[in-house]
C-alpha positions as CSV (number, residue, x, y, z in Angstrom):
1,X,48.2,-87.5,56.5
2,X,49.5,-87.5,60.4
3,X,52.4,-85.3,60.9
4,X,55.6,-87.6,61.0
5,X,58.5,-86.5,64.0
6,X,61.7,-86.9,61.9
7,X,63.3,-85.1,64.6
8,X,66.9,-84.8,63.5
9,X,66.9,-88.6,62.0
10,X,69.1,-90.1,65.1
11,X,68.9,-93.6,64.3
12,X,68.6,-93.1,60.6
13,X,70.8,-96.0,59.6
14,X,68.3,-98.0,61.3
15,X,64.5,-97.2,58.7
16,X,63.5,-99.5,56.5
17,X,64.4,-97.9,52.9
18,X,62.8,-98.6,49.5
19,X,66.3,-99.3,48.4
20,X,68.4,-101.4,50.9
21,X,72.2,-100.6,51.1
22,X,75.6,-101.9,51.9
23,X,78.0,-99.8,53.1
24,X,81.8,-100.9,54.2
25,X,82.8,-100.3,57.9
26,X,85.9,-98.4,57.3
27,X,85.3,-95.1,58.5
28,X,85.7,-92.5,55.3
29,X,85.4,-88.9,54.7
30,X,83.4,-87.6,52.2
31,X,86.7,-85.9,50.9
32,X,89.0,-88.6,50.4
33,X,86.6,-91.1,48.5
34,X,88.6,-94.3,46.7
35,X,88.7,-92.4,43.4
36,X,89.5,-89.1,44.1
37,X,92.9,-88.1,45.3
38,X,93.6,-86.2,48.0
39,X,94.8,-83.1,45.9
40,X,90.8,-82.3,45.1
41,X,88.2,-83.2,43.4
42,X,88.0,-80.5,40.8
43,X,91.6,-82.0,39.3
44,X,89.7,-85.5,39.6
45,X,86.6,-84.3,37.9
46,X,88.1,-83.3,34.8
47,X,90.8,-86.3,34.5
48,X,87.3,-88.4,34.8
49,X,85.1,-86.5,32.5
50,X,88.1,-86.4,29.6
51,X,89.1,-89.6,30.3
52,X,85.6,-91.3,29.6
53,X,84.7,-88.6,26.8
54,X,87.8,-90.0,24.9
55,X,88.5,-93.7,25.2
56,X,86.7,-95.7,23.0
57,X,84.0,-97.7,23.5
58,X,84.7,-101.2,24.1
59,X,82.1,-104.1,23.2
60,X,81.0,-105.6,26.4
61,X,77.5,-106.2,27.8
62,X,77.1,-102.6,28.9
63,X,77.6,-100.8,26.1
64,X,75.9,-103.4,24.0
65,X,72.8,-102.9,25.9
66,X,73.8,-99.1,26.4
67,X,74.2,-98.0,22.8
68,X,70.9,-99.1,20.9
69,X,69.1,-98.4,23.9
70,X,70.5,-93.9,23.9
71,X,70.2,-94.6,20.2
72,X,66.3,-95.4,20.4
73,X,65.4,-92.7,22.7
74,X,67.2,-89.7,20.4
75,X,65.5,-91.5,17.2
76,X,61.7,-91.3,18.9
77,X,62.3,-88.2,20.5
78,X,63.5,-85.9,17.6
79,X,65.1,-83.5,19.7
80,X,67.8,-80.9,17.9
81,X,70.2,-82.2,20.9
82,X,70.5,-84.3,23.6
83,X,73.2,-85.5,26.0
84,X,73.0,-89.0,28.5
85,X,74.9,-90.1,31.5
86,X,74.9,-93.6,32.2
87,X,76.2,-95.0,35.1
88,X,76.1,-98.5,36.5
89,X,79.0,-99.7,39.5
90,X,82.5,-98.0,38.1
91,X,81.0,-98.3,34.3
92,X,80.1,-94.6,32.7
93,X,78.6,-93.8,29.2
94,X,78.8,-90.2,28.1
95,X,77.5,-89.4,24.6
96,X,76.0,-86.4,22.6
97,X,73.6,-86.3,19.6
98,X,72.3,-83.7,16.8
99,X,74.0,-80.1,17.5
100,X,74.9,-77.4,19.6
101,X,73.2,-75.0,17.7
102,X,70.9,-75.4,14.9
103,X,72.6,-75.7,11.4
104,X,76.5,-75.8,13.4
105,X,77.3,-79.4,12.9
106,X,78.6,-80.0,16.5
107,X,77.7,-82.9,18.1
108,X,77.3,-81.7,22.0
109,X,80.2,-83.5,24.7
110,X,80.2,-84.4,27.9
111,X,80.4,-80.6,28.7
112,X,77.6,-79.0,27.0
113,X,75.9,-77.1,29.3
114,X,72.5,-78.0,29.5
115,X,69.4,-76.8,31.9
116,X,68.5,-79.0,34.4
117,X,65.5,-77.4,35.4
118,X,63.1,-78.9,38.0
119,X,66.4,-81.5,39.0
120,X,67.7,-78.5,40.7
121,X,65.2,-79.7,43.5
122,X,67.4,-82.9,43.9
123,X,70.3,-80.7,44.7
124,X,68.0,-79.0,46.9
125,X,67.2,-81.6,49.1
126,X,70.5,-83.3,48.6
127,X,71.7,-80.2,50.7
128,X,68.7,-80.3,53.4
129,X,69.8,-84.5,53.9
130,X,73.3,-83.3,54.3
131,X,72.4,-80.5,57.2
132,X,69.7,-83.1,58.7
133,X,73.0,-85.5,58.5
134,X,75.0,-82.4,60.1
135,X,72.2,-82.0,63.1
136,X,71.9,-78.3,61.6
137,X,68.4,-78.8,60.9
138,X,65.6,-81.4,61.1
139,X,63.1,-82.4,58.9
140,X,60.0,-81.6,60.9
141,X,61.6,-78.2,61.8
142,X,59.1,-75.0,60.8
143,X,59.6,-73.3,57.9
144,X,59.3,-70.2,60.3
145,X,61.9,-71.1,62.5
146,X,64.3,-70.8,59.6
147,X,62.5,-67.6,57.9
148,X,64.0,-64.5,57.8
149,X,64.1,-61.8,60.5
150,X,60.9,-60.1,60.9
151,X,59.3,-62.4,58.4
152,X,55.5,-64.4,59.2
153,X,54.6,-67.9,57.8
154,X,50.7,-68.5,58.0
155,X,49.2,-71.3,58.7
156,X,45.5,-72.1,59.3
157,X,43.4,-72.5,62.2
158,X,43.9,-75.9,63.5
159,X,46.3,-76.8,60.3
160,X,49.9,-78.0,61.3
161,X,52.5,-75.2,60.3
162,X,54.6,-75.8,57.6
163,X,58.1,-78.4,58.0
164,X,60.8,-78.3,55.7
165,X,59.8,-82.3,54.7
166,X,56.2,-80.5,53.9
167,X,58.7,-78.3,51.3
168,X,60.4,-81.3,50.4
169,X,57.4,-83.5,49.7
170,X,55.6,-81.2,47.9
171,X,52.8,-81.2,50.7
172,X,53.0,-77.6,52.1
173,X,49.9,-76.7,50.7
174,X,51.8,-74.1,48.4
175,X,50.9,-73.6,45.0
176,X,52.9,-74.4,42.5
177,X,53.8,-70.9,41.7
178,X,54.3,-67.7,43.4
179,X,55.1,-64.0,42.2
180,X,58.0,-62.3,43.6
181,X,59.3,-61.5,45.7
182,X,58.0,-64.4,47.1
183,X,58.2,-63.5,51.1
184,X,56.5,-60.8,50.6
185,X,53.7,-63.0,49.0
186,X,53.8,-65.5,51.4
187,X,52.4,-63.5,54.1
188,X,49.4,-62.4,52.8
189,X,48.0,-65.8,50.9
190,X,46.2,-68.3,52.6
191,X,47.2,-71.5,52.9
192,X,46.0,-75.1,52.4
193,X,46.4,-77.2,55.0
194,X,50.1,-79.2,54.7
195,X,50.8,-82.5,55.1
196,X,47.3,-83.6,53.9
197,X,47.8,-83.6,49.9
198,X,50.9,-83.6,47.5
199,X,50.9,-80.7,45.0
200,X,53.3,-80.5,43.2
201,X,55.6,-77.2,44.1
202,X,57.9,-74.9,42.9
203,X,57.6,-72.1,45.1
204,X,57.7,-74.7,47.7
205,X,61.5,-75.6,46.6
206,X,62.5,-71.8,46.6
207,X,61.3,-70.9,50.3
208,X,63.4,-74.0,51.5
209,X,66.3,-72.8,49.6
210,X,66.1,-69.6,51.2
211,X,65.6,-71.5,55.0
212,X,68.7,-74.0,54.5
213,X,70.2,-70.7,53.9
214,X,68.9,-68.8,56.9
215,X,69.9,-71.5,59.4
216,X,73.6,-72.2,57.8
217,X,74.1,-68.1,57.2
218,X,75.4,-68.1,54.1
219,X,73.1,-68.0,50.7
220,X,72.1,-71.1,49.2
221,X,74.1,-70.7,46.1
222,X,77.2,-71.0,48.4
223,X,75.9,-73.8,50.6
224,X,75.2,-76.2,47.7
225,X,78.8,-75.4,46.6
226,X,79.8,-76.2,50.5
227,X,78.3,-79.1,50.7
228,X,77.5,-80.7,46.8
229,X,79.5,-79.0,44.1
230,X,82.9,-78.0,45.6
231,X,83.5,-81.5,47.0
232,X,82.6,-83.4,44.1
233,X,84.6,-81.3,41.8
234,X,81.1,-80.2,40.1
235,X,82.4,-77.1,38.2
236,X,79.9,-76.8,35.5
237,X,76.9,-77.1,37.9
238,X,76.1,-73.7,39.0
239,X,72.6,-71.2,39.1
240,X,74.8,-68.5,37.8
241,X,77.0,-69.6,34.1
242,X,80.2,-67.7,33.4
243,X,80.5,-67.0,29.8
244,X,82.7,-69.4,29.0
245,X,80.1,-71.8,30.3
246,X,77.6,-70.4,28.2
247,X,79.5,-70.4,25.2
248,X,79.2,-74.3,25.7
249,X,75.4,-74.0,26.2
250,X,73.2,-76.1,23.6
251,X,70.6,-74.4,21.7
252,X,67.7,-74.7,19.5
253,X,65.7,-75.5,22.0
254,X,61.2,-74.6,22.0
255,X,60.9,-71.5,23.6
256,X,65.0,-70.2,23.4
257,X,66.0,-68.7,26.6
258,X,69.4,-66.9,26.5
259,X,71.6,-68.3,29.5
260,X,71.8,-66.1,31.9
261,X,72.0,-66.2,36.0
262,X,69.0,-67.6,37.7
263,X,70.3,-67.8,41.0
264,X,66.9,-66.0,42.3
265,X,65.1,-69.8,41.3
266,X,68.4,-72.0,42.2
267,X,66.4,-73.7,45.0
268,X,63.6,-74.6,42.6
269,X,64.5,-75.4,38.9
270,X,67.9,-72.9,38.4
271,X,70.7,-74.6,38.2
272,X,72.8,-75.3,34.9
273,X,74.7,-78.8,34.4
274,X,76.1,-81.1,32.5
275,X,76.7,-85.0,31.2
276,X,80.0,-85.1,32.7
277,X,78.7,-83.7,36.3
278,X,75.8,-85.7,36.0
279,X,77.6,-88.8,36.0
280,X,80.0,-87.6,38.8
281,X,77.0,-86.6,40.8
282,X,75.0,-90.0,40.4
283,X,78.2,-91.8,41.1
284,X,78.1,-90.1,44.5
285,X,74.8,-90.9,45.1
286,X,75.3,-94.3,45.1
287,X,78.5,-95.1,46.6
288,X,78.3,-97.7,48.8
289,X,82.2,-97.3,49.8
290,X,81.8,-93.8,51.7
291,X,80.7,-94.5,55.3
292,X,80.5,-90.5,55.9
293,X,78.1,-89.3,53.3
294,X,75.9,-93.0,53.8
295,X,73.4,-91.4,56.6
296,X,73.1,-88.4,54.0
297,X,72.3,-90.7,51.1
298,X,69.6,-92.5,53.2
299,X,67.9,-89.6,54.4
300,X,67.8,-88.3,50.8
301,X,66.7,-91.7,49.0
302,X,63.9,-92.0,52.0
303,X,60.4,-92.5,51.1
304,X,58.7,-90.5,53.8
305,X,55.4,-90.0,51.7
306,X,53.2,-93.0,50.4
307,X,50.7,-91.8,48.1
308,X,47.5,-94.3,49.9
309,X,48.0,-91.8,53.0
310,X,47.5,-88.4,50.8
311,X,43.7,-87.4,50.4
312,X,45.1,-86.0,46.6
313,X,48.0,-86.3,44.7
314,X,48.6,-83.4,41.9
315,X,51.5,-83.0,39.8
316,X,53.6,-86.2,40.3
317,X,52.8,-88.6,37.6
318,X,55.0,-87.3,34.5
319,X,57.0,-90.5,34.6
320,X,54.1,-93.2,35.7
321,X,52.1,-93.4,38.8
322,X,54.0,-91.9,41.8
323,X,53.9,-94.2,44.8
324,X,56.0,-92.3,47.1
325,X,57.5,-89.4,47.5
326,X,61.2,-88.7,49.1
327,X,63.1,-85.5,49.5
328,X,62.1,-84.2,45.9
329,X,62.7,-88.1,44.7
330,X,59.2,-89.5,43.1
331,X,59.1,-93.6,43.7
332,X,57.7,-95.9,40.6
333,X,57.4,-99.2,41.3
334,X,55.7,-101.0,38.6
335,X,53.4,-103.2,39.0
336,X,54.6,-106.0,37.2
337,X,56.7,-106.4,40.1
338,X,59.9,-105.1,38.0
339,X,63.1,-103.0,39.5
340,X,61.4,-99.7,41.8
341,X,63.1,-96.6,40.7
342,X,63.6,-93.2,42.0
343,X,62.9,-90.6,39.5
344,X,62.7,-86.8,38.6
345,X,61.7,-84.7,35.9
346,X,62.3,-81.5,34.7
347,X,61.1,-78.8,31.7
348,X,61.9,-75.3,31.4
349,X,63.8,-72.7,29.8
350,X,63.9,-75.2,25.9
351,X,65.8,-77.9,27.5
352,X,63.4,-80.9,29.2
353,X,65.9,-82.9,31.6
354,X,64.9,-86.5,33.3
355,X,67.0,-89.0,35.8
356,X,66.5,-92.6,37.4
357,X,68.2,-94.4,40.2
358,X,68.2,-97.5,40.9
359,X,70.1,-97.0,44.3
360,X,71.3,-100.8,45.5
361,X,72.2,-101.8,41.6
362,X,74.6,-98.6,41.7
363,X,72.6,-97.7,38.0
364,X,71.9,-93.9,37.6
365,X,70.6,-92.6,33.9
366,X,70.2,-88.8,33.2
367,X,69.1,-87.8,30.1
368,X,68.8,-84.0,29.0
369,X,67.2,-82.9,25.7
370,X,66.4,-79.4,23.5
371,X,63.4,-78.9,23.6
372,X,61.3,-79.9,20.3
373,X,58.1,-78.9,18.4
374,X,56.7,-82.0,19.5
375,X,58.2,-82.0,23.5
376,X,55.5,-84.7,24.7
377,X,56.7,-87.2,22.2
378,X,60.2,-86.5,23.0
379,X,60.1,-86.6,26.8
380,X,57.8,-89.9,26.6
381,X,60.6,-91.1,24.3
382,X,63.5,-90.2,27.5
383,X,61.4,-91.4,30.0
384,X,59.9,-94.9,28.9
385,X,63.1,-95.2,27.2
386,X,65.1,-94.3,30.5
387,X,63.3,-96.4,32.5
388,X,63.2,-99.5,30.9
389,X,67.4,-99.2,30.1
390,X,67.9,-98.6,33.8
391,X,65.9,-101.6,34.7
392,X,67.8,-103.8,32.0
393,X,71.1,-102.6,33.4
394,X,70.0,-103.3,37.2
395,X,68.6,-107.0,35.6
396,X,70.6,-109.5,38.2
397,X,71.7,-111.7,35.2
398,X,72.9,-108.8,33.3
399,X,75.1,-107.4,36.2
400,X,76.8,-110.5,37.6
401,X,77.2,-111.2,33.8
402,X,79.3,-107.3,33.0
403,X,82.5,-107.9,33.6
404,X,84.0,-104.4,35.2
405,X,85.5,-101.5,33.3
406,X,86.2,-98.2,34.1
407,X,84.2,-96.5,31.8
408,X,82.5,-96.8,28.2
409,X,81.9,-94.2,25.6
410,X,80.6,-93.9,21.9
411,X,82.7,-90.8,20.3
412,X,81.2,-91.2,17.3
413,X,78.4,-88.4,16.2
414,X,74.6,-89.6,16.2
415,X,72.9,-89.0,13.1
């Protein structure tokens, strides 16, 4: 694949996107968006998460197609817990099923902490689009332009050096793993060329972490919570738990992992979540009424990789056949010439974690589950199930026919 100059993304607004969008022309800032106050988000975020935890569910469209839909997916996949965030416009369905723990009887809330494993990577390159946004960095810069001091990125002989979209798009020739530390590693392998295959990268995600935090000089942790977490109010969202937050953790899950900090992977598949932030987070990424963070969202939802241009594509297919790949987004479009979506998965540490966007409908599903002794039939239960609910809810009949509500919940335990 040619080497593509993204340099700095000037007249972003102006690519043609897998996902068209509408934005309004009043000019907005990304901290006073319609439904948060001005007195911050973190007051906003818990009046929304309660709020929608606790109001009963109302019989309308959504939830009607909502409910037997979340039902479906925790009956197939037979996980000990699960929690889903549904968003569609300014509708939101939060809901928990099995336990916390085994044998406790607690259905998990919108606040169970959950891992979100390899969707850390969204957050990842949801920082790198806001910097690109920023003009602090551009996509086609080197990776050794934002290494640290002293430190030597190889490349081959005649091979294009590595660009943080290589990192991105999994195309850096990295391989999926790496020991630590991983700098010290990096300049003594050899390298595949980048930009000529996708393979699918962890490592990949951790070295761009660790060079969005080299050119903004402050560590990533604190740069996602510049730019992501702090202004959306996402408290619970973090590489590094409190003990309170892990108190709330769910467990059970195929191999246990106690919670504990993982700031060291953050970039890559580290960070800790849950329903509640989910929702706030996938509202954000598709709200067409803030004019500040729209060139961020486009450079983000981009598909900069089509799959016909790669000579290989490794590691991309866990939720169908990957067209195209964005800033850590994977593109399905089916063939049946149904709703494209953008999608991510995620496995580690006993939880399995999956999301879908369907960016112009405003419809955003993320699904989170402990992991079971049967984890292929439960994440093929999230996924096919995912998919197919987000495409229902995107369905033009169906969404002219909702009529809009500010939020829908089942409070009710699953059995």
């Amino acid at each position: 694949m040619n080497e593509t100059p993204f340099s700095r993304l000037k007249r972003s607004q102006g690519r043609k996107s897998a996902f068209p969008r509408r934005y309004s022309n009043a000019a907005q800032s990304v901290d006073n968006f319609p439904y948060m106050g001005k007195s911050g988000k973190r007051i906003f975020a818990a009046a929304l998460t309660a709020f929608v935890w606790l109001v009963p569910a109302r019989a309308d469209s959504f939830t009607d197609i909502v409910q037997p839909a979340v039902d479906g997916m925790y009956a197939a996949g037979v996980a000990p817990g699960m929690v889903v965030a549904i968003v569609r416009g300014e509708e939101t369905y939060l809901r928990g099923f099995g336990e916390t723990a085994p044998g406790n009887g607690v259905v998990p809330d919108a606040h169970s902490l959950v891992r979100i494993a390899s969707l850390s990577k969204l957050f990842t390159s949801d920082v790198l689009a806001a910097m690109v946004a920023d003009r602090r960095v551009a996509l086609d810069d080197t990776l050794q332009s934002h290494a640290p001091s002293g430190r030597i990125v190889p490349f081959g002989k005649g091979a294009a050096p590595i660009r943080l979209l290589n990192l991105a798009t999994h195309t850096s020739g990295l391989p999926r793993e790496a020991p630590e530390p991983r700098w010290d590693w990096l300049e003594k392998v050899k390298l595949k060329p980048a930009g000529v295959a996708a393979s699918y990268s962890n490592i990949g995600f951790d070295l761009l972490a660790d060079a969005l935090g080299q050119a903004s000089g402050m560590p990533y942790p604190r740069l996602l919570a510049h730019y992501t977490t702090g202004p959306l109010g996402m408290q619970d969202t973090t590489p590094a738990p409190t003990p309170e937050q892990c108190r709330r953790m769910i467990t059970g899950g195929i191999p246990e992992k106690p919670c504990e900090d993982q700031t060291v992977m953050a970039g890559n598949g580290g960070l800790y979540s849950t329903a509640a932030d989910m929702a706030i987070w996938m509202r954000y990424q598709m709200d067409d009424q803030d004019r500040a963070g729209a060139e961020r969202r486009l450079i983000a939802h981009e598909i900069y990789v089509n799959r016909n241009d790669l000579t290989e594509a490794e590691g991309l297919d866990h939720a169908g056949h990957a067209e195209g790949i964005g800033l850590a987004w994977i593109l399905l479009r089916p063939e049946d010439g149904s709703q494209p979506l953008l999608e991510k998965t995620g496995n580690i540490g006993g939880f399995m974690s999956y999301i879908a966007l369907i960016p112009d409908k405003q419809v955003g599903i993320f699904v989170s589950l402990a992991r079971s002794t049967d984890p292929r039939l439960a994440m093929h239960a999230a996924i096919k199930g995912v998919n197919a609910l987000a495409r229902d809810l995107a369905s033009d009949d169906l969404y002219t026919a909702a009529l809009p509500t500010r939020s829908s919940v089942d409070t009710g335990p699953a059995q």
